[in-house]
C-alpha positions as CSV (number, residue, x, y, z in Angstrom):
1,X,59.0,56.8,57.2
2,X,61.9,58.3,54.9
3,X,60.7,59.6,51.8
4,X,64.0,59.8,50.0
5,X,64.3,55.8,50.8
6,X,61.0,54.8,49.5
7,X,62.2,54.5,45.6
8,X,65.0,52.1,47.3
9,X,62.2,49.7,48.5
10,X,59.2,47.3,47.6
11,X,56.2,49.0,48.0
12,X,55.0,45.7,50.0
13,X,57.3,46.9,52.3
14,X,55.6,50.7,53.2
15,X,52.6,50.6,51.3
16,X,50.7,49.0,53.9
17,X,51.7,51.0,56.9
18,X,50.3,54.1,55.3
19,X,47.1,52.0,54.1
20,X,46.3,51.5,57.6
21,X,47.3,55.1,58.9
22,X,44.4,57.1,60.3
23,X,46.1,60.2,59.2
24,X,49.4,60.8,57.5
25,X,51.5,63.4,58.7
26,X,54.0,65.5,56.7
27,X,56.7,67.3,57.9
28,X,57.8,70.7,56.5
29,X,61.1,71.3,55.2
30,X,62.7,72.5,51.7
31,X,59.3,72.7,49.6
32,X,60.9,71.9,46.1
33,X,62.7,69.0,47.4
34,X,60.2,67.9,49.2
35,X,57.9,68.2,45.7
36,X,60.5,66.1,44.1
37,X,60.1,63.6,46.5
38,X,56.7,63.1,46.9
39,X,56.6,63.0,42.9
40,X,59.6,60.7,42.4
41,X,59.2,58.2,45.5
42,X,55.0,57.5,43.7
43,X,53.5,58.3,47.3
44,X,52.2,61.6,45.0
45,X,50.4,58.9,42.7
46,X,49.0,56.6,45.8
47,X,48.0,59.8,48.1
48,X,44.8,60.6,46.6
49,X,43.5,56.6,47.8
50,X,45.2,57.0,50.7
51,X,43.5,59.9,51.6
52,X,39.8,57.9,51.0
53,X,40.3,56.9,54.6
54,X,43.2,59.0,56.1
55,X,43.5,62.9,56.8
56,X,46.3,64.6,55.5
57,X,48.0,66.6,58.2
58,X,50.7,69.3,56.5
59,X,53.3,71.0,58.6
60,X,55.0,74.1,57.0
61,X,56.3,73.1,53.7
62,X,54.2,70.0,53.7
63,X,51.0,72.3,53.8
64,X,52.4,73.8,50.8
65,X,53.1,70.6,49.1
66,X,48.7,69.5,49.5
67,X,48.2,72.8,47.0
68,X,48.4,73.3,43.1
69,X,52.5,74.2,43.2
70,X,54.9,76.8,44.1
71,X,56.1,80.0,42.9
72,X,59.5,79.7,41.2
73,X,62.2,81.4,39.8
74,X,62.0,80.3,36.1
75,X,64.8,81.7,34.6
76,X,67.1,80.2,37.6
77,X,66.0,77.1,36.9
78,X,66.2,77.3,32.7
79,X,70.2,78.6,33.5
80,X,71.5,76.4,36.2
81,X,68.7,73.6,36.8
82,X,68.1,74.2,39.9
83,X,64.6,75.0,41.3
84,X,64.6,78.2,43.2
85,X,61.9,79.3,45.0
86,X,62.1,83.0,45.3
87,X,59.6,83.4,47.5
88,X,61.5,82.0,50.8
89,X,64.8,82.3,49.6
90,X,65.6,78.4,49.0
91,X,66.9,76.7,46.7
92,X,66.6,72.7,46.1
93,X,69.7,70.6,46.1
94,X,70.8,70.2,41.8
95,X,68.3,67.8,40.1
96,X,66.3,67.0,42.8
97,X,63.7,70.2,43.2
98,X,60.3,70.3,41.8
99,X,57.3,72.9,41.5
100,X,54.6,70.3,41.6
101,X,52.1,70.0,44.2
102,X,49.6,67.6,45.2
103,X,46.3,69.4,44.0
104,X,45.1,68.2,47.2
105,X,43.2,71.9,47.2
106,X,41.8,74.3,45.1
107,X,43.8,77.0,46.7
108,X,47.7,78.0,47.9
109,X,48.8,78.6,51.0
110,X,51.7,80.1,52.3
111,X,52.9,79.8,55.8
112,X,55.1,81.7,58.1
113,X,53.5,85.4,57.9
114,X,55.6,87.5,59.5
115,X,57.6,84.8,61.3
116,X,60.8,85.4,63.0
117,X,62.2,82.2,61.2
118,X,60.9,83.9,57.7
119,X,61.2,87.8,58.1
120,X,60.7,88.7,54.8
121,X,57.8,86.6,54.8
122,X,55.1,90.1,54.9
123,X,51.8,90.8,53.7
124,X,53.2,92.8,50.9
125,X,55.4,89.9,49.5
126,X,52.6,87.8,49.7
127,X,50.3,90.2,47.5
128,X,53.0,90.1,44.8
129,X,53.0,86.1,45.3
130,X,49.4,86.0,44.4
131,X,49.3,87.7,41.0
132,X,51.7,84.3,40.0
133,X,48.9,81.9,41.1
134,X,45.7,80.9,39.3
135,X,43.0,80.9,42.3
136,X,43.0,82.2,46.0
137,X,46.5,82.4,48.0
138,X,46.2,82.2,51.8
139,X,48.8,83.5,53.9
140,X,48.7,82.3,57.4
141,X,50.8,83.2,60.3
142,X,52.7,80.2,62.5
143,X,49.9,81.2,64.9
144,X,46.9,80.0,62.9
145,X,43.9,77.9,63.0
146,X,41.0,78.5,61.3
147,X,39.8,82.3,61.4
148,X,40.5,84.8,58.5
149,X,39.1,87.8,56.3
150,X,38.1,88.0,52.8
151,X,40.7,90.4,51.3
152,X,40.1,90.2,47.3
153,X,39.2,88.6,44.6
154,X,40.5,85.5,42.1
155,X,44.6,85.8,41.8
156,X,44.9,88.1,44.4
157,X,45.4,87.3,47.9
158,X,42.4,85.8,49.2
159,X,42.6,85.8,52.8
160,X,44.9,86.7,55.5
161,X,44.3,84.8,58.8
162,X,44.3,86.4,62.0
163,X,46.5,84.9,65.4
164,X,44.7,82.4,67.2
């Protein structure tokens, strides 16, 4: 299903495709315009009874998306209008970026820990990303599963997860 297309369409039309879903999976991509989507299509507003029978399965951006928001340049985006996210080095196309998430979870999470896609992605930048969020940041490797390690406390990063 396009995201970008649902606004264009009757939700008769999609609506019950993702009512029947077992799980709903989102792929990754540019996390503010993604944001924008979600938010601007209403599948944001319909996810949370959607989810009442369906597992939401993120991928990359998309695991970012089921969190509180994203870290963003602020001043960028009061100058030019355009949200920047400053922690991955992307910027949504003009007018169509957003900072939202889904408050799926109580927590953020930030893939691609030291991935060769993402090389600035290190435990240090994710540290400084953590003082910027209200609750536990999780930075997780493209590796991960489900193990990890207490690291410290509220607004600091929470946890770093080891390889699988």
């Amino acid at each position: 299903m396009e995201l970008t297309a649902l606004p264009t369409l009757e939700q008769q039309h999609w609506l019950p495709t993702l009512e029947a879903a077992d799980a709903i999976l989102v792929a990754g991509g540019n996390n503010g315009y993604l944001s924008y989507w979600f938010h601007h299509s209403g599948l944001a507003e319909r996810l949370p009874a959607l989810l009442d029978h369906a597992v939401y399965v993120g991928i990359s951006a998309s695991s970012m998306l089921a969190t509180p928001g994203f870290n963003y340049d602020k001043q960028r985006l009061d100058d030019t209008g355009v949200y920047y996210d400053d922690e991955y080095d992307e910027a949504a196309p003009p007018r169509a970026g957003d900072h939202r998430g889904l408050g799926l979870v109580e927590f953020y999470l930030r893939p691609h820990l030291y991935s060769e896609n993402f090389p600035d992605m290190s435990l240090a930048k994710m540290e400084r990303a953590s003082i910027r969020v209200r609750g536990p940041l999780y930075a997780i490797d493209d590796q991960t599963r489900d193990r990890g390690r207490q690291r410290s406390h509220r607004g600091r990063l929470r946890r770093t997860v080891a390889p699988a």
